[in-house]
Backbone as a ProteinNet text record, in pm:
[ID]
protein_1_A
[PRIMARY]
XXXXXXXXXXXXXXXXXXXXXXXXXXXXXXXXXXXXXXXXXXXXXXXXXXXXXXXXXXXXXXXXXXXXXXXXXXXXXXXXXXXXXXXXXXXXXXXXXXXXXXXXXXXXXXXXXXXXXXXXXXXXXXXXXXXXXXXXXXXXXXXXXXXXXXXXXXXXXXXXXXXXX
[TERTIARY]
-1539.4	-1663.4	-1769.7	-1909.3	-1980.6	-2116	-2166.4	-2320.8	-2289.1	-2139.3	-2171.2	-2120.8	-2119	-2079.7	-1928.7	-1847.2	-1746.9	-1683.6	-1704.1	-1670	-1597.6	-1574.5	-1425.8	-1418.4	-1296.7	-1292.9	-1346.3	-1341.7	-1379.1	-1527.7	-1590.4	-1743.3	-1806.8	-1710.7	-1779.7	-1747.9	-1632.2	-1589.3	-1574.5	-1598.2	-1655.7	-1542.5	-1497.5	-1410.9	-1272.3	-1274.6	-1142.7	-1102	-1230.1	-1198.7	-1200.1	-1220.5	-1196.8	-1049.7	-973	-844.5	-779.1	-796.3	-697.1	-725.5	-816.5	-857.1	-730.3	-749.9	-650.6	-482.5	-459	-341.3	-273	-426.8	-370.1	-329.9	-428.8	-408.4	-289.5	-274.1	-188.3	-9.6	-10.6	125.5	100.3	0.7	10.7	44	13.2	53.6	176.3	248.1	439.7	498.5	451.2	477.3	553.9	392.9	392.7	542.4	467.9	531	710.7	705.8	883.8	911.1	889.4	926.4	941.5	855.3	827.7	950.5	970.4	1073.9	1173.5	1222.5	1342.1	1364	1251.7	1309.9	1352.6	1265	1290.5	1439.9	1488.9	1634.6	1722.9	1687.7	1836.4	1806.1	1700.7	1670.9	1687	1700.8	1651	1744.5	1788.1	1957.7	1913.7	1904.4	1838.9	1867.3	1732.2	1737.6	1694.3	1721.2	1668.2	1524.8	1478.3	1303.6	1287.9	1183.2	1157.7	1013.5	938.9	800.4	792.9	673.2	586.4	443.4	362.5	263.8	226.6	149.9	158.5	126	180.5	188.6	250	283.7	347	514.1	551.8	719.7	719.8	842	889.8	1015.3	1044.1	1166.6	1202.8	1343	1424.1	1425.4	1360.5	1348.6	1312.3	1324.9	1365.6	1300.3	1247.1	1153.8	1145.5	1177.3	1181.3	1049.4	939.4	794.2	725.9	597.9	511.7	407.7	324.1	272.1	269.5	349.1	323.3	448.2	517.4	639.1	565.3	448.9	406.8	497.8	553.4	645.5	786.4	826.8	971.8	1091.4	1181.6	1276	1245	1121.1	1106.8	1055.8	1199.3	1175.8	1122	1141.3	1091.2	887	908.5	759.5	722	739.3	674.8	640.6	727.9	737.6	616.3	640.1	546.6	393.3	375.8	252.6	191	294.7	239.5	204	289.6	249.3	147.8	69.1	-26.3	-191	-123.3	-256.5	-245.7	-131.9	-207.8	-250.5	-224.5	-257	-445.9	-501.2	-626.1	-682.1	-624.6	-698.3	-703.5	-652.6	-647.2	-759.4	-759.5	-884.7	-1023.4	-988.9	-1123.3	-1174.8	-1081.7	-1102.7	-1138.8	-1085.8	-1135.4	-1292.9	-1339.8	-1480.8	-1540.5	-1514.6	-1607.4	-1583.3	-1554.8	-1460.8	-1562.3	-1694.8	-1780.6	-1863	-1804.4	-1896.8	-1822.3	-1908.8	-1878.6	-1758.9	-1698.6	-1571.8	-1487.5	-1476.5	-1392.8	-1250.5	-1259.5	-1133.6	-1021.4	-1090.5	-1011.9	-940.5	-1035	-925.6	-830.7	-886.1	-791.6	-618.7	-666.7	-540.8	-456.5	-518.2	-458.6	-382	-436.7	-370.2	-258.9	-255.4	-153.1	-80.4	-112.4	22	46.8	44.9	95.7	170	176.1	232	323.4	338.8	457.3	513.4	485	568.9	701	588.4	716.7	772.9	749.1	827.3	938.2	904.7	1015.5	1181.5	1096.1	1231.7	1264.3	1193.5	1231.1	1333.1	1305.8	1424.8	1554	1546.8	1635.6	1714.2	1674.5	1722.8	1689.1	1610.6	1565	1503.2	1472.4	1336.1	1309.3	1197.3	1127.7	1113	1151.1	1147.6	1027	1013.9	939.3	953.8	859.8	915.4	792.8	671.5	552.6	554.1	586.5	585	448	399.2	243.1	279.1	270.1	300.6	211	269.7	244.2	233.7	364.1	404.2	375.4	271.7	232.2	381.8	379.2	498.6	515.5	645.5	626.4	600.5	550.4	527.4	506	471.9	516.7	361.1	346.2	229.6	189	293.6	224.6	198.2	247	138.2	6.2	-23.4	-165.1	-249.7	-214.2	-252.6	-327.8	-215.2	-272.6	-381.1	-364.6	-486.2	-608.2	-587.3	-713.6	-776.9	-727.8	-752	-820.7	-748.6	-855.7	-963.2	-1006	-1098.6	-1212.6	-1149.2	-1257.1	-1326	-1203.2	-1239.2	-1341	-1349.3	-1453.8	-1579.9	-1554.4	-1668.6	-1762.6	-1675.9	-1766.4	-1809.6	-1751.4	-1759.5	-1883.6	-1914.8	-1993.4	-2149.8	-2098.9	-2291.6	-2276.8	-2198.3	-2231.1	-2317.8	-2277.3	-2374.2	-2488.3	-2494.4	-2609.4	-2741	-2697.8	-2747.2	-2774.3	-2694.9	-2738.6	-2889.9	-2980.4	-3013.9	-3031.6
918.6	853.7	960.7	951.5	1086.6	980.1	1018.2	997	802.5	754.8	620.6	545.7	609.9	506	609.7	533.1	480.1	488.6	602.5	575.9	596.2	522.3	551	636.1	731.2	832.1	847.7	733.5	679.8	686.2	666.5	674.7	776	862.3	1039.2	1116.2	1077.2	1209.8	1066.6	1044.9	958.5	1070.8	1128.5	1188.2	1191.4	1196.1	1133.9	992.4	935.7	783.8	715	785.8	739.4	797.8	895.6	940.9	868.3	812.1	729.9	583.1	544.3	411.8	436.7	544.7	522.4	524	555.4	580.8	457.8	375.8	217.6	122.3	115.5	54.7	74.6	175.3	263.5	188.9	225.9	166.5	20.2	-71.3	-185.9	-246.5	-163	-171.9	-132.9	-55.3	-49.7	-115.6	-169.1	-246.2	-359.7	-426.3	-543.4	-584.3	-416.9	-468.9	-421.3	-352.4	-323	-475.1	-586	-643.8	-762.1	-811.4	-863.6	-821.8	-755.7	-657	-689.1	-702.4	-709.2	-846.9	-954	-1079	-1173.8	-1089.8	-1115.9	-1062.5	-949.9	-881.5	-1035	-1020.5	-1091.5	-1267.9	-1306.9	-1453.2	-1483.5	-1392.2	-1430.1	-1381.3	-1430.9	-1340.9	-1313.7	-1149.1	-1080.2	-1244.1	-1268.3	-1284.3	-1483.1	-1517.3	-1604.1	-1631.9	-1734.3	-1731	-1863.3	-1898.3	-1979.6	-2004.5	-2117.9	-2165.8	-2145.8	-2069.7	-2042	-2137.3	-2160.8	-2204.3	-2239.5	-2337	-2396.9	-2226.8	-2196.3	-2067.9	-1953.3	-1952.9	-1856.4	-1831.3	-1785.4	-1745.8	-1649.8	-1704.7	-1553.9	-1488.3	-1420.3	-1336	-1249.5	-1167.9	-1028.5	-993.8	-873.4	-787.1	-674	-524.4	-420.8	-335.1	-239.8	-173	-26.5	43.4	184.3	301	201.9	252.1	258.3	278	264.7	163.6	117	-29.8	-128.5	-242.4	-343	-291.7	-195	-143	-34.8	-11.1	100.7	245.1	319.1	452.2	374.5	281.5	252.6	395.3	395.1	460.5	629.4	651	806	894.3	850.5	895.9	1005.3	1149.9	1232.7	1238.1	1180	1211	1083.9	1021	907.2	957.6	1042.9	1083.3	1210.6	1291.3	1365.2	1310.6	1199	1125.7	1071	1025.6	983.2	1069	1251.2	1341.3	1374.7	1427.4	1442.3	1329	1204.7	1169.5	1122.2	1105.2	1114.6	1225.1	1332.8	1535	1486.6	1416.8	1398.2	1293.4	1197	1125.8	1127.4	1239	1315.4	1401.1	1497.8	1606.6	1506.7	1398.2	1288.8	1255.8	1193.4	1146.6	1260.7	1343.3	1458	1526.9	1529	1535	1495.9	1338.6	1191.7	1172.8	1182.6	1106.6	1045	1023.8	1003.4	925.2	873	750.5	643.6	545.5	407.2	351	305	231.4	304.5	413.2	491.5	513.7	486.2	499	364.8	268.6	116.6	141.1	206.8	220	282.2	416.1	569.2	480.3	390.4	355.9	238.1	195.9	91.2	191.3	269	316.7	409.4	502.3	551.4	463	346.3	248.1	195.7	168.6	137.2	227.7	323.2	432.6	514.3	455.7	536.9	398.1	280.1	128.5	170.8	212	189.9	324.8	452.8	577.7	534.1	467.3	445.6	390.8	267.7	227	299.9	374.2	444.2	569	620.7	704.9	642.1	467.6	430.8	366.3	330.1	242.1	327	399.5	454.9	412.3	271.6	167.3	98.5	-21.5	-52.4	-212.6	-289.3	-462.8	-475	-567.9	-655.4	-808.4	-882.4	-1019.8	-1121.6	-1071.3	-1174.6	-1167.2	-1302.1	-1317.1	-1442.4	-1406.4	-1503.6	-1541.8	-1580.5	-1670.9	-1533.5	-1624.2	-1577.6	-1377.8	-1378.3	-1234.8	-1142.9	-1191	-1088.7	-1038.8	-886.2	-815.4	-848.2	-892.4	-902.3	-791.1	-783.7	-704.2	-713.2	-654.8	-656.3	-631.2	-640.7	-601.4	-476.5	-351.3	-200.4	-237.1	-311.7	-207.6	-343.1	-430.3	-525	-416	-385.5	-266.6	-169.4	-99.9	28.8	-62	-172.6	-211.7	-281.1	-314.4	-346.7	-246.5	-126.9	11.8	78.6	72.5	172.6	78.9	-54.5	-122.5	-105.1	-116.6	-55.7	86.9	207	349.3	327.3	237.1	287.9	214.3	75.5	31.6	116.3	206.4	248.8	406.5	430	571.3	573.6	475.9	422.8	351.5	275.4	260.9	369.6	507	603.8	707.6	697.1	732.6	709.9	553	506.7	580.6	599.4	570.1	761.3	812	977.3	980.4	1080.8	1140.8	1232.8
4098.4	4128.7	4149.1	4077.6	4068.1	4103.6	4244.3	4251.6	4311.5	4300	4315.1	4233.6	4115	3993	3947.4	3937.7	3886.6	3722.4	3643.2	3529.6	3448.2	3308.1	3241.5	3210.2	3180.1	3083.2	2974.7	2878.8	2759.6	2720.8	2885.9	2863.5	2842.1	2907.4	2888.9	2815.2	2773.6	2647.9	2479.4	2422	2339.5	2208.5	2196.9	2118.6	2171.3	2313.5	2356.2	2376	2374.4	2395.9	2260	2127.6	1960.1	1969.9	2003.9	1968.6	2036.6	2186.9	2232.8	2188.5	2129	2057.7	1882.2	1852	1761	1769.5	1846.5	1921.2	1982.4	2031.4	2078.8	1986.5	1884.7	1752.4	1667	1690	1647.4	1666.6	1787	1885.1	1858.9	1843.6	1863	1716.1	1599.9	1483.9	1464	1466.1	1507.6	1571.6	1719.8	1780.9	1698.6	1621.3	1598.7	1432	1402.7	1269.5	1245.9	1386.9	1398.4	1460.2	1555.7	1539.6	1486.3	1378.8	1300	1168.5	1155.5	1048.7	1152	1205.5	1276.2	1303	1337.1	1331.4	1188.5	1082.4	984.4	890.2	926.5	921.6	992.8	1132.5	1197.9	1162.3	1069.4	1071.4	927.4	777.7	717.8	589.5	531.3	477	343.5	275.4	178.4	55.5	-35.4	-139	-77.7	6.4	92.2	115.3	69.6	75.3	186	270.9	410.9	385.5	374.8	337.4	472.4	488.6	593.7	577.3	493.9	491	315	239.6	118.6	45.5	-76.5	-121.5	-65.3	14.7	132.8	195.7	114.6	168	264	332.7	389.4	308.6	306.4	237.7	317	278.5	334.7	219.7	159.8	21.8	124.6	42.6	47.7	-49.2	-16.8	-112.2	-82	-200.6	-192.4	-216.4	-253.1	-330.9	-171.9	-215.5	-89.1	-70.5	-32.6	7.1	-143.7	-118.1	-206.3	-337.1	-339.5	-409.8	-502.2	-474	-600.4	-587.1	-712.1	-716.3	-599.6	-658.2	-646	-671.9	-607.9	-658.7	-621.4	-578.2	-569	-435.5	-344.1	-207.8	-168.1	-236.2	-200.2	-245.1	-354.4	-389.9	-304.7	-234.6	-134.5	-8.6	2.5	166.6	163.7	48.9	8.8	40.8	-51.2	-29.4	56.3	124.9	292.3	371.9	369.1	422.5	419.9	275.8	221.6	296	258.5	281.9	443.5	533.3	652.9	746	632.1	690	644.5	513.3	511.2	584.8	607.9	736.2	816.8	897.5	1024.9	1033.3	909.4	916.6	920.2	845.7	774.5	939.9	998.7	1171	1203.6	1218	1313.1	1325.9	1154.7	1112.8	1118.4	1203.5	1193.1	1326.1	1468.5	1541.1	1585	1594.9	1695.5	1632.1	1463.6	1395.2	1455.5	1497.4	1539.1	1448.4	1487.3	1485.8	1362.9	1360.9	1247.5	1292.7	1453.2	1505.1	1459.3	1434.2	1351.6	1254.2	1126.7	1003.4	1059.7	1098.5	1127	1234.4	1297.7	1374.2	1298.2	1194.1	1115.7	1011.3	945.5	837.8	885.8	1025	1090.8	1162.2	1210.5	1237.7	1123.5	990.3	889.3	879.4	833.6	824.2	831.9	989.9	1053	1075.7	1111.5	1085.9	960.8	865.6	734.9	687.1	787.3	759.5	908.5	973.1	1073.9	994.9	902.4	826.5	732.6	669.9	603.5	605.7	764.8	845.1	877.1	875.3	965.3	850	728.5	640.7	508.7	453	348.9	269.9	310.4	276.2	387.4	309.7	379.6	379.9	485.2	454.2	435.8	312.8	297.3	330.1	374.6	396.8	383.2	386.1	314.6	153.3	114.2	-45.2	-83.6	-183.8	-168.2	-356.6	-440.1	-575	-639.2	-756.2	-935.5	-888.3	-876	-877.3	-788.9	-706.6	-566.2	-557.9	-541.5	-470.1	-283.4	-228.9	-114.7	-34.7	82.5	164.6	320.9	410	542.2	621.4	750	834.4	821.2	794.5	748.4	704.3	580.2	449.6	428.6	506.4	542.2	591.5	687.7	803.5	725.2	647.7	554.2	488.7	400.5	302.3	367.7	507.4	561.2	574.1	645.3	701.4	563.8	457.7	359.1	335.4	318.6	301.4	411.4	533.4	630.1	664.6	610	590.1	493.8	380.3	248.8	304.7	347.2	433.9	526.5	642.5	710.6	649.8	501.3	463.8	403.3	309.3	281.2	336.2	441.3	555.1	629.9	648.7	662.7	570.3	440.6	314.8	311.8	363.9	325.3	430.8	574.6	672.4	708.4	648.1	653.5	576.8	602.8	522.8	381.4
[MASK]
+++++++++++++++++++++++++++++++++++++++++++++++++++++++++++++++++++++++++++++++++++++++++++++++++++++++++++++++++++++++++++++++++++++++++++++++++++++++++++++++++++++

């Protein structure tokens, strides 16, 4: 308490309070999508599809590629790739931390991330279990996560463009 008032951490250091904003998102995105992947494992028997909503299955499928099954079959160059690009969206956050809400993507696309390198350590893929018609590949809350997350990285990369000089 300084002078009377009372304040958050968050309020004063504004670069520590974007890193622990991604960190929350973060955990709450593994959280969600380890157990989501796990009720779908012990509920749902591989090759087995469950109408969730009109167009909308659930499934137990298994996928060795990275979001949505893209580069199937090629674990090392996957793991590679995930390395790679969350070593650049780390530096990307780090260069930015203090643009308004950049901490959102940055914690969506690292809880995607590590959601589906978790199974990937534990199983050597990755469940999928949202299936949507006419061929959508199924897929899981990471990799939503990851594709909301780059949609919002280009969003705010972008009215950042605009809004510089």
């Amino acid at each position: 308490m300084a002078g009377g008032v009372d304040r958050a951490a968050g309020a004063e250091h504004p670069v520590l309070r974007s890193w622990l904003l991604v960190g929350l998102v973060a955990l709450v995105v593994v959280g969600v999508d380890q157990l989501t992947k796990h009720i779908v494992e012990g509920s749902i028997t591989p090759g087995e599809e469950q109408r969730l909503l009109p167009g909308v299955q659930l499934v137990n499928t298994r996928n060795q590629g990275v979001a949505f099954g893209f580069l199937p079959g090629r674990h090392l160059g996957v793991t590679i790739l995930i390395g790679v690009a969350l070593v650049v969206l780390l530096v990307y956050f780090a260069r930015h931390v203090t643009r308004p809400l950049i901490w959102l993507p940055t914690g969506l696309l690292l809880g995607g991330a590590i959601g589906n390198i978790l199974d990937r350590v534990r199983h050597g893929e990755v469940t999928d279990f949202v299936k949507f018609p006419l061929g959508w590949p199924p897929f899981n809350l990471a990799d939503a996560s990851i594709t909301v997350g780059i949609l919002l990285l280009f969003l705010l990369a972008e009215q950042g463009r605009r809004s510089s000089p």
